[in-house]
C-alpha positions in Angstrom: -11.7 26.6 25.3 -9.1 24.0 23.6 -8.6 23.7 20.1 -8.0 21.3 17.8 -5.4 20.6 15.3 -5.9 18.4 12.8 -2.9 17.5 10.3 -3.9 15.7 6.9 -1.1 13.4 5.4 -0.8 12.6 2.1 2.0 10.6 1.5 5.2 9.7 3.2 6.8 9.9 6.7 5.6 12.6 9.5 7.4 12.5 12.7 5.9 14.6 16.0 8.3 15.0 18.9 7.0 16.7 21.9 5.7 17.1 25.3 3.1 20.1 24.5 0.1 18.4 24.3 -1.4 17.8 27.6 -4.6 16.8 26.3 -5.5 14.2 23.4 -8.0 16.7 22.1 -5.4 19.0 21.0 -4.0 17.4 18.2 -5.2 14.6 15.2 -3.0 13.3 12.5 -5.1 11.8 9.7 -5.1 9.4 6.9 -7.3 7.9 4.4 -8.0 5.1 6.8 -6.7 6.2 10.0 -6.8 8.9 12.5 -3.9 9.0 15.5 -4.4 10.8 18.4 -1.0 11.3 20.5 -0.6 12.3 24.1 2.9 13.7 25.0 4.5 11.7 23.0 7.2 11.0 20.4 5.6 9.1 17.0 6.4 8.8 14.0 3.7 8.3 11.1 4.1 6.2 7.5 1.5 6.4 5.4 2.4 5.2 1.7 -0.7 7.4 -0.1 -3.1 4.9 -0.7 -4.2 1.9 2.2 -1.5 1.4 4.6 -0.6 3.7 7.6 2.1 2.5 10.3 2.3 4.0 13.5 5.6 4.2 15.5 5.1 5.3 19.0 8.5 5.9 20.8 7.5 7.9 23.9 4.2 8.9 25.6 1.3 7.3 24.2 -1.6 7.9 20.9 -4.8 6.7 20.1 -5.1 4.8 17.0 -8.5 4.1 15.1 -9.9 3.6 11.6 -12.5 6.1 11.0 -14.4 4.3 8.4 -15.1 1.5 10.9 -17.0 1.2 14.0 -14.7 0.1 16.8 -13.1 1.8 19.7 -9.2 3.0 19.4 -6.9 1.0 20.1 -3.9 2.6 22.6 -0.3 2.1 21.8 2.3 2.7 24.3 6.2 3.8 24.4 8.3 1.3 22.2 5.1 -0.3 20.2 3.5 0.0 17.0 0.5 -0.3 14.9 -1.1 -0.9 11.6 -4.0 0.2 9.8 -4.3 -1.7 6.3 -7.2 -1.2 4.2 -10.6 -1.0 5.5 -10.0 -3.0 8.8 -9.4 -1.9 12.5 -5.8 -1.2 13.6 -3.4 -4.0 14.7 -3.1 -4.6 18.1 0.4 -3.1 19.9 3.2 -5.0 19.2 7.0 -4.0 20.0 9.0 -1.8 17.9 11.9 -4.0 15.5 15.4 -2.4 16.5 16.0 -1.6 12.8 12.8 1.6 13.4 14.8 2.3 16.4 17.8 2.6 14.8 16.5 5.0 11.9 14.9 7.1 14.4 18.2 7.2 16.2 15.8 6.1 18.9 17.3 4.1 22.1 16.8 0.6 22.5 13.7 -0.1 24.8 15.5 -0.4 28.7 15.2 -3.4 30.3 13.5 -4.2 33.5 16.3 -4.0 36.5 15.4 -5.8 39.4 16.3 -4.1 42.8 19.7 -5.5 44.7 18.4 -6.1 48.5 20.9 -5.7 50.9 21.2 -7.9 54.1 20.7 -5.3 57.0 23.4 -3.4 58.9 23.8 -4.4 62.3 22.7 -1.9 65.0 24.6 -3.6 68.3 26.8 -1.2 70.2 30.1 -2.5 71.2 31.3 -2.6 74.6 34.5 -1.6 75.5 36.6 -3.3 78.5 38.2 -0.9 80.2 42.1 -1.1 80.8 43.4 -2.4 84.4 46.6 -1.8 84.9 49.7 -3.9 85.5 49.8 -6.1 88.4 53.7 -5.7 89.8 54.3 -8.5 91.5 56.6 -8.7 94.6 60.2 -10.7 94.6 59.9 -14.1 96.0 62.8 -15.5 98.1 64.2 -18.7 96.3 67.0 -19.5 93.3 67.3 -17.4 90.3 64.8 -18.2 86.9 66.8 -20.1 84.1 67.5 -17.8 81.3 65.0 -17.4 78.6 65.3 -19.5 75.4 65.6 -17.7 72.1 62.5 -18.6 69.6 63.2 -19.9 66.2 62.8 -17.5 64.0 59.5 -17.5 61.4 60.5 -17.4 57.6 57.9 -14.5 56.4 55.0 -16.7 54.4 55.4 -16.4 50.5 53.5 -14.0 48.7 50.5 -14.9 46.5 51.6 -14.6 42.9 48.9 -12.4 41.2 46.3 -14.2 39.2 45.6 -13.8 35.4 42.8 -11.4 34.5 40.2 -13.5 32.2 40.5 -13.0 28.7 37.3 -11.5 27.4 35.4 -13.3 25.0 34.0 -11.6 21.7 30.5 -9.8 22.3 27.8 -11.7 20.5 25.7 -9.8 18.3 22.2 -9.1 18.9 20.2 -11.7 17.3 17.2 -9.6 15.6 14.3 -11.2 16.2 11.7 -12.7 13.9 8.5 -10.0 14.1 5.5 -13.2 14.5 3.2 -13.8 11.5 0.0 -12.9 13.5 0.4 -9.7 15.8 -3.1 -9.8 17.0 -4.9 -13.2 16.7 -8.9 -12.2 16.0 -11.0 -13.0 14.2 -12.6 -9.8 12.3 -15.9 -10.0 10.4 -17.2 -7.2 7.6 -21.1 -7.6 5.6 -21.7 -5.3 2.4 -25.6 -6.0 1.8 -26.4 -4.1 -2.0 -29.2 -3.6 -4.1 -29.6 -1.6 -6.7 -31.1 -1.4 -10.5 -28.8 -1.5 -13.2 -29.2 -2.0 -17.2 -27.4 -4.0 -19.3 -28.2 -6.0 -22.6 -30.8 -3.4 -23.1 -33.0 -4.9 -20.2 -33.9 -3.4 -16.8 -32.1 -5.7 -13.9 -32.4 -5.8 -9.8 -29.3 -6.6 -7.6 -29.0 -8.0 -4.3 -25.8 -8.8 -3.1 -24.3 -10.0 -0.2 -20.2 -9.1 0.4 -19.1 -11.2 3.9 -15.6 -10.2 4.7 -13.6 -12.6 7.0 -9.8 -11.2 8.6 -8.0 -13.2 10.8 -4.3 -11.5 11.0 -2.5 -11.2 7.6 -5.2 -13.7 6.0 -8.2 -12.6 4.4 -11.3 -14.1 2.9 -14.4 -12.5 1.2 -17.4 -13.7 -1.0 -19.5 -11.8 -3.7 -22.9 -13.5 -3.9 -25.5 -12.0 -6.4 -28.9 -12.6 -8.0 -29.7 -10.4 -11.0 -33.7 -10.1 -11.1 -35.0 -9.6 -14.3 -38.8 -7.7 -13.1 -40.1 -8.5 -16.2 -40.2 -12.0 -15.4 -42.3 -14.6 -13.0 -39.6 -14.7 -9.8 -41.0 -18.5 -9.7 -39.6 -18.9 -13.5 -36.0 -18.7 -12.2 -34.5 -19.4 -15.8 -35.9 -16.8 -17.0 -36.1 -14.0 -14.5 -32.5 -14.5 -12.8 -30.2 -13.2 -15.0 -27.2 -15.6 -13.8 -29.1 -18.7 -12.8 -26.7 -20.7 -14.5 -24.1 -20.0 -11.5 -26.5 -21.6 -9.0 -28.0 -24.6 -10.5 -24.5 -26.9 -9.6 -26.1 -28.8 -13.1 -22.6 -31.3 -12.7 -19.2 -31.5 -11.0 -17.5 -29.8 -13.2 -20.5 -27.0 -13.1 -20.2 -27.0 -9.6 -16.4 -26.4 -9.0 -16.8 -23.3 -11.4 -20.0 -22.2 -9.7 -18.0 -22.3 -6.3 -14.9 -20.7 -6.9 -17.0 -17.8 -8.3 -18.4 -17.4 -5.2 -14.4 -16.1 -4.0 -14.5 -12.4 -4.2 -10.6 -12.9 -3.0 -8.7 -14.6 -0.6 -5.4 -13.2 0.7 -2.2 -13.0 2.7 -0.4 -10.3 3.4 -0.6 -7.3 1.6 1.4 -5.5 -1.1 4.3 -4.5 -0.1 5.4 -7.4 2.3 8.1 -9.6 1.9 5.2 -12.4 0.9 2.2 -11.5 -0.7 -0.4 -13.6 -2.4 -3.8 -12.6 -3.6 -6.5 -14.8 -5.5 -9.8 -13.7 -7.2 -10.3 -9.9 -7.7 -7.0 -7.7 -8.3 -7.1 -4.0 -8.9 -4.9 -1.3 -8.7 -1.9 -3.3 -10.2 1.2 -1.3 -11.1 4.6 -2.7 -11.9 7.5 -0.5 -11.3 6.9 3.4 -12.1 3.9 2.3 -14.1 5.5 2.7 -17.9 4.7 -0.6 -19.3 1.1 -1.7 -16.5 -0.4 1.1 -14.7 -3.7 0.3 -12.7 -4.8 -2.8 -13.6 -7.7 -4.4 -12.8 -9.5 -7.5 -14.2 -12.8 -6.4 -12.0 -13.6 -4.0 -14.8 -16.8 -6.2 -16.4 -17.4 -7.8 -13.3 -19.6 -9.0 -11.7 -20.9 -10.2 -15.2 -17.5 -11.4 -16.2 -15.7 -13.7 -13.0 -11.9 -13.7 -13.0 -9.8 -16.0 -10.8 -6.5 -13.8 -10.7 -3.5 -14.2 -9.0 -0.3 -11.9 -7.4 2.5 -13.3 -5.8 5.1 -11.0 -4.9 8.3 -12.4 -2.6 10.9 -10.4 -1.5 14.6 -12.5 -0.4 16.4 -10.6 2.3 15.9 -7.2 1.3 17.9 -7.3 -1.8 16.5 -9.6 -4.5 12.9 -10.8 -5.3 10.0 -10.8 -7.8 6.4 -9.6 -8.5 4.0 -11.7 -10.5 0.2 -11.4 -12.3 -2.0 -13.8 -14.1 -5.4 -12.1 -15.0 -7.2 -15.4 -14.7 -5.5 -18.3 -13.8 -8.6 -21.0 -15.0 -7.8 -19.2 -18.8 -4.3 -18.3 -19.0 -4.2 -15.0 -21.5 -2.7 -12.4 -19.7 -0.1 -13.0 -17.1 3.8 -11.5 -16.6 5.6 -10.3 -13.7 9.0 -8.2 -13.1 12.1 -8.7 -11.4 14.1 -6.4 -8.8 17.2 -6.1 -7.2 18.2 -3.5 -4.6 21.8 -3.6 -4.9 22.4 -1.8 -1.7 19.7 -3.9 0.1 22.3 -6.1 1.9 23.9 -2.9 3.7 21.3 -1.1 6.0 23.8 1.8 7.0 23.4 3.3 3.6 20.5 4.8 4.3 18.2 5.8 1.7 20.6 4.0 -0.9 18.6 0.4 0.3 16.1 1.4 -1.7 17.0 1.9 -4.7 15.4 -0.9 -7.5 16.5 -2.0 -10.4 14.0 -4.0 -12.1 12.9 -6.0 -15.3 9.3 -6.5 -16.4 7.3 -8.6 -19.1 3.7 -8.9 -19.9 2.6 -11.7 -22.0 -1.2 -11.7 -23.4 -3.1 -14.2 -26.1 -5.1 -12.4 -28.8 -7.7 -14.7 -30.1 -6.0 -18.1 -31.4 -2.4 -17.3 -33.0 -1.6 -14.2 -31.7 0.8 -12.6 -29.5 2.0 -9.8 -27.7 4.8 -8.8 -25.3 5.7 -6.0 -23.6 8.9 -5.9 -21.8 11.2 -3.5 -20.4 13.6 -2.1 -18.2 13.5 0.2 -15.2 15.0 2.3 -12.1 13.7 4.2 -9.5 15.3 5.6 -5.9 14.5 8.6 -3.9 16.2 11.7 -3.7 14.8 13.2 -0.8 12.7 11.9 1.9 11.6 14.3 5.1 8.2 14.6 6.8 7.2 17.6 4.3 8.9 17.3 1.0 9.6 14.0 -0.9 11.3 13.3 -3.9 11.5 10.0 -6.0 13.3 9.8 -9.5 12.4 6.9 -12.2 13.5 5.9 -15.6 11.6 3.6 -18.3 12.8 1.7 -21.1 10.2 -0.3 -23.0 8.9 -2.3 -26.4 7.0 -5.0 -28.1 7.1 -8.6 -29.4 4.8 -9.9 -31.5 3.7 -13.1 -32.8 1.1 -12.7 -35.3 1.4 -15.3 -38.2 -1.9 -14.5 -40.3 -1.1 -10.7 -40.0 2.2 -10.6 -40.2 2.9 -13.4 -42.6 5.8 -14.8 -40.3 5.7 -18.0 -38.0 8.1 -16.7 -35.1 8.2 -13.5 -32.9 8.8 -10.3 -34.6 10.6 -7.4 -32.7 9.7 -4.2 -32.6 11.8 -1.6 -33.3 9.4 1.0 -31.8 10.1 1.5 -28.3 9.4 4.1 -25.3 11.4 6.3 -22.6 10.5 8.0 -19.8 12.0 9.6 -17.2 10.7 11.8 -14.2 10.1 13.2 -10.6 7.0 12.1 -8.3 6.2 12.8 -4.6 4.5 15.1 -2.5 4.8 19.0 -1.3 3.0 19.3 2.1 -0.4 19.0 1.3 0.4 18.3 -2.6 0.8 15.4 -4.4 2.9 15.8 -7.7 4.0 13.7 -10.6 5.9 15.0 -13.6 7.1 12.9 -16.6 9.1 13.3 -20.1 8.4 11.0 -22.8 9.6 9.7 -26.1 7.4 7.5 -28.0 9.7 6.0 -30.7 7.4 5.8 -34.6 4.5 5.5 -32.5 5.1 3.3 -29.4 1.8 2.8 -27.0 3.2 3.6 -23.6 0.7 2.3 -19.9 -0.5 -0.8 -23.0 -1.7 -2.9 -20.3 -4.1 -0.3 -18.0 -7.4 -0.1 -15.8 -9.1 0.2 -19.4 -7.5 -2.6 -20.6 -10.1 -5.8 -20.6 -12.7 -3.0 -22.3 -10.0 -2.0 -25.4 -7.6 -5.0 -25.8 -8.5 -5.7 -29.4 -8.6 -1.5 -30.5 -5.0 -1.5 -29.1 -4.2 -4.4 -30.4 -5.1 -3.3 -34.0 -3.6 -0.1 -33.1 0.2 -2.3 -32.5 -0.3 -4.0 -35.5 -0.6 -0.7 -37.2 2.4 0.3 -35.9 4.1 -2.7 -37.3 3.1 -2.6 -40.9 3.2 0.7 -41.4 6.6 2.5 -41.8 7.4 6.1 -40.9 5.0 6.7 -38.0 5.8 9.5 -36.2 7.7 9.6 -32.9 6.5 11.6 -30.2 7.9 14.2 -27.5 5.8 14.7 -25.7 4.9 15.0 -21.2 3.0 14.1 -18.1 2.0 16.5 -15.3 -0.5 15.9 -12.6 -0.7 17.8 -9.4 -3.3 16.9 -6.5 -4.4 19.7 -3.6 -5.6 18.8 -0.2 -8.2 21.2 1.4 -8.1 21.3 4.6 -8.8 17.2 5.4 -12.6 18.2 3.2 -11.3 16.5 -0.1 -9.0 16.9 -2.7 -9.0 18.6 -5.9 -6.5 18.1 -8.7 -5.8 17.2 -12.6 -3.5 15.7 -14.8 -2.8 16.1 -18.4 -0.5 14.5 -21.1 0.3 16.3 -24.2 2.6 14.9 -26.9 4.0 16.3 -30.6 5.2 14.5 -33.9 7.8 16.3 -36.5 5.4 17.7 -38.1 4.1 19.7 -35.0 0.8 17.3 -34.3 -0.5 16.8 -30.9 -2.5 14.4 -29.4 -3.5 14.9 -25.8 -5.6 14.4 -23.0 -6.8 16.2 -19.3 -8.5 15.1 -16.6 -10.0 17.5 -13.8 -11.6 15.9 -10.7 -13.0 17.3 -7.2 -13.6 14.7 -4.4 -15.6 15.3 -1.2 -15.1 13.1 1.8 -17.8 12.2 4.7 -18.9 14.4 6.9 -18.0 17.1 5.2 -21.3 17.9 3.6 -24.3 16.0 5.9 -24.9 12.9 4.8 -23.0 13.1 1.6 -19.5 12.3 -0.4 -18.5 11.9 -3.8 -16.6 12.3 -6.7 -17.1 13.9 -10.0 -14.6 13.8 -12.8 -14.3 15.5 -16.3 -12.2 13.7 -18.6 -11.4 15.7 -22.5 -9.1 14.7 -25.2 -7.9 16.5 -28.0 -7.7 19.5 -25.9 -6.2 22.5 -27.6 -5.8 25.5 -24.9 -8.5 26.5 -22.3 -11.3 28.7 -24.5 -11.7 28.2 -28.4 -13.2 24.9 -29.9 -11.4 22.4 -28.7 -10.4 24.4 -25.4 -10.3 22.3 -21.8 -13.0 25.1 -21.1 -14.4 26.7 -24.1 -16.8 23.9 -25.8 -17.8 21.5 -22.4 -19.4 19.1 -24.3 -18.5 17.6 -27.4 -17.9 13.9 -28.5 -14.3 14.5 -27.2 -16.3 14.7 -23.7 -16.5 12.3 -21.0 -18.3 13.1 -17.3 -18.4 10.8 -14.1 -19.4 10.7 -10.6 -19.3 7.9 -7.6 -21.3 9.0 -4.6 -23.4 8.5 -2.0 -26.1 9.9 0.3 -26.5 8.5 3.6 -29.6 7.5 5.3 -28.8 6.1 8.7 -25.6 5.1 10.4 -23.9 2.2 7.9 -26.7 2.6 5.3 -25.7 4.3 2.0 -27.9 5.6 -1.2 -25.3 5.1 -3.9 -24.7 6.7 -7.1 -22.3 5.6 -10.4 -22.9 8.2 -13.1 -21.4 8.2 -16.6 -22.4 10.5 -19.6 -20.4 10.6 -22.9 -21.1 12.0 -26.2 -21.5 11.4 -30.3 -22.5 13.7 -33.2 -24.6 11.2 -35.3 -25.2 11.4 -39.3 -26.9 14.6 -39.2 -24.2 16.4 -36.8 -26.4 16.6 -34.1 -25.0 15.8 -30.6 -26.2 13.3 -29.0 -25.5 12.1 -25.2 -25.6 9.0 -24.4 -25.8 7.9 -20.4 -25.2 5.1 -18.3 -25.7 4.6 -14.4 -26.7 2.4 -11.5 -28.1 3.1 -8.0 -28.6 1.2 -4.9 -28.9 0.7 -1.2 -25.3 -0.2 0.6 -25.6 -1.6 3.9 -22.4 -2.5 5.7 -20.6 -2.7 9.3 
């Protein structure tokens, strides 16, 4: 009976070089969105730890599918590749660029020779004439023969004089050819039907939502259309029992446009990463540089009920200069900034892993009500150390601090420095099955390192008053303080990991925070996946009072969980949980919960 291997990667580059595997069966290399399935083969697989997995196949063949969509695998050969980005199917083959070769120390693909046909040998026998001999012929009577006349002599002819060889003209370089914008020309289409209840503005609401999803090779489109159903209400009273009626009504042009371009969930082409990359509508997940000044933005986080028409355009010039950009909503320009890189060794591929290193500059620029401002700018570098298909290494420093132009606050017209600022400097990468991430800090009288992150849109004005704290008050304290995180696979189930940031004034204070989480992928349990999360500040050891483990709940306590149960094939039962708690006036704790359920249909 065969058995199956099955090899989970993480993050980074896993190459597989041999001729073992006489059966597909045998072996599969997963991915969050891909599986790979090789055949006696030589492959290599990159898989940068969140959406994006490139497959390399250099001899024999592999099997290439994304198991969170319904579609059979597509095959990729000796000297091709594919991609798996996202949620969609793999790319169709397409040939290898010389430069993989070439970094694989992998020979260039052979042409096709056509066979020489010779003209045929001749088969006829020669005959040979046999010798007669001489004839002697008698003397004849008569006068004697004239004497024979010398021959003029023949002048040997001159020889040839030897011909110059031809000079040899310089070898053209290889001209590297131009990879074409659209590998595999479809047209891919993607539904996400919802409905769920959900409360806000202390009412009771119904959602139905329909999420089409359009791909046609690096471009993609996709709509978010909901109704909010107020039950309460007469369903033939739509003013009253839709909730966002006012985005269908089209009451005048200018209502109209808006109630359009809401419609846009995105619309996109490329994807982060490439050389060109432009998204509009919905952004998440937005980190410049080694996340120190924007970690994980998101301007989704009060949607649907807030719409935001954002925009990211990242361009990369020859592999050595370039830019990334954000605006958080380009129809009410508050929030917008982007960073510039160079890779000083970009422009010299034989360096190897010296190409990447970056050296970047970033600034985030946001409006605060009418007059005031805030910047956050900074400086940064990041390169690897080591890279091999089981340990990687990537080192990163931070420099960072604020501007701020608050003229009511502040009492002054212009832009006011900061003389608080941050550092950081630290290791991230991944062990095998473990993902790491460890971090020093120093927070200079009080600087707010990650200001702009996923929790941003729901705390801009706390943090704000907390900057302006930090500017009118003198002597703040400076911190020391860390980051750790470390993230286990088991065994392709799930993962299960933490992370925790502690830091210390000069006057030995702390102030820091934990996270513990446990995910659980399909399949694993019937029917189910999930994940639950306990967050905890102000941590103070593991038992005791204000220990990670001793008191679970206190108002220092925050639990989550994003799930699902499914039904039938493509239809979902899904779960967002969240429970927090408050002592109120008479020290009694209180919990205080919010959630929202639904049916997910999708294919």
């Amino acid at each position: 009976q065969n058995s199956t291997t099955v090899i989970k990667i993480l993050r980074g580059t896993l190459r597989i070089k041999s001729i073992s595997f006489a059966k597909e069966e045998n072996i599969i290399i997963q991915t969050k969105n891909s599986e790979i399935i090789p055949s006696g083969t030589d492959l290599v697989i990159d898989y940068n730890g969140s959406l994006d997995t490139s497959v390399y196949v250099f001899d024999g063949k592999a099997q290439v599918l994304n198991p969170n969509q319904a579609s059979s695998p597509v095959q990729v050969n000796a000297y091709q590749m594919s991609s798996v980005s996202g949620k969609n199917i793999p790319a169709a083959p397409s040939d290898i660029p010389d430069n993989i070769l070439k970094t694989y120390d992998v020979p260039p693909k052979p042409e096709l020779i056509q066979p020489i046909i010779k003209a045929p040998e001749t088969t006829e026998e020669v005959k040979t004439i046999p010798e007669t001999p001489p004839v002697v012929e008698e003397p004849k009577m008569g006068p004697e023969p004239l004497p024979e006349q010398p021959k003029p002599e023949v002048k040997p002819e001159a020889k040839p004089k030897p011909k110059k060889k031809p000079e040899k003209k310089p070898e053209k370089k290889p001209v590297e050819k131009k990879e074409p914008w659209c590998k595999d020309p479809k047209l891919e289409f993607h539904l996400n039907f919802d409905l769920m209840y959900a409360e806000f503005n202390k009412q009771g609401h119904v959602l139905l939502a329909l999420m089409p999803e359009f791909v046609y090779c690096k471009i993609g489109l996709a709509f978010y259309l909901p109704i909010y159903y107020n039950y309460k209400y007469n369903f033939m009273k739509p003013k009253k029992s839709w909730y966002n009626f006012t985005d269908w009504d089209f009451s005048s042009p200018k209502d109209s446009a808006h109630d359009l371009w809401i419609k846009f969930l995105y619309i996109r082409y490329g994807k982060k990463g490439d050389p060109f990359f432009i998204r509009i509508g919905g952004l998440s997940g937005v980190t410049f540089a080694n996340g120190f000044i924007m970690n994980d933005y998101s301007n989704m986080l009060n949607f649907p009920k807030i719409r935001k028409l954002g925009l990211q355009f990242d361009y990369i010039f020859s592999k050595f200069i370039g830019f990334e950009t954000l605006f958080d909503d380009v129809s009410d320009l508050k929030l917008y900034g982007g960073r510039f890189v160079v890779f000083p060794f970009g422009l010299a591929p034989d360096l190897g892993m010296l190409t990447r290193i970056q050296i970047g500059s970033t600034l985030i620029y946001d409006k605060i009500g009418k007059n005031d401002r805030v910047i956050n700018w900074g400086l940064d570098l990041g390169f690897p150390l080591v890279e091999s298909n089981i340990f990687n290494l990537r080192y990163g420093i931070d420099y960072a601090t604020f501007s701020v132009k608050a003229p009511d606050t502040l009492n002054k017209d212009g832009w006011v420095s900061s003389g608080n600022y941050g550092f950081s400097t630290g290791f991230k990468g991944n062990i095998a099955i473990i993902v790491y991430r460890a971090e020093y800090r120093y927070l200079k009288d009080g600087y707010i390192p990650e200001y702009f992150d996923n929790f941003y849109d729901l705390n801009r004005e706390i943090k704000y008053a907390g900057l302006i704290t930090m500017y009118n008050t003198s002597g703040l304290p400076t911190w020391n303080g860390y980051l750790a995180n470390a993230g286990f696979q088991i065994a392709g189930a799930g993962e299960v990991g933490g992370t925790y940031q502690e830091y210390y004034d000069e006057n030995n204070n702390t102030f820091n925070k934990a996270k513990l989480y446990l995910t659980i992928k399909k399949g694993v349990i019937p029917k189910f996946y999930g994940t639950a999360a306990y967050h905890k500040i102000n941590v103070v050891g593991l038992t005791g009072i204000r220990g990670l483990f001793g008191t679970l709940y206190d108002e220092n306590t925050t639990l989550t969980f994003d799930g699902g149960f499914s039904l039938i094939p493509f239809t979902y039962i899904t779960l967002s949980y969240q429970k927090s708690f408050e002592y109120d006036e008479d020290g009694n704790l209180q919990s205080y919960e919010t959630y929202s359920t639904g049916l997910s249909l999708g294919f």
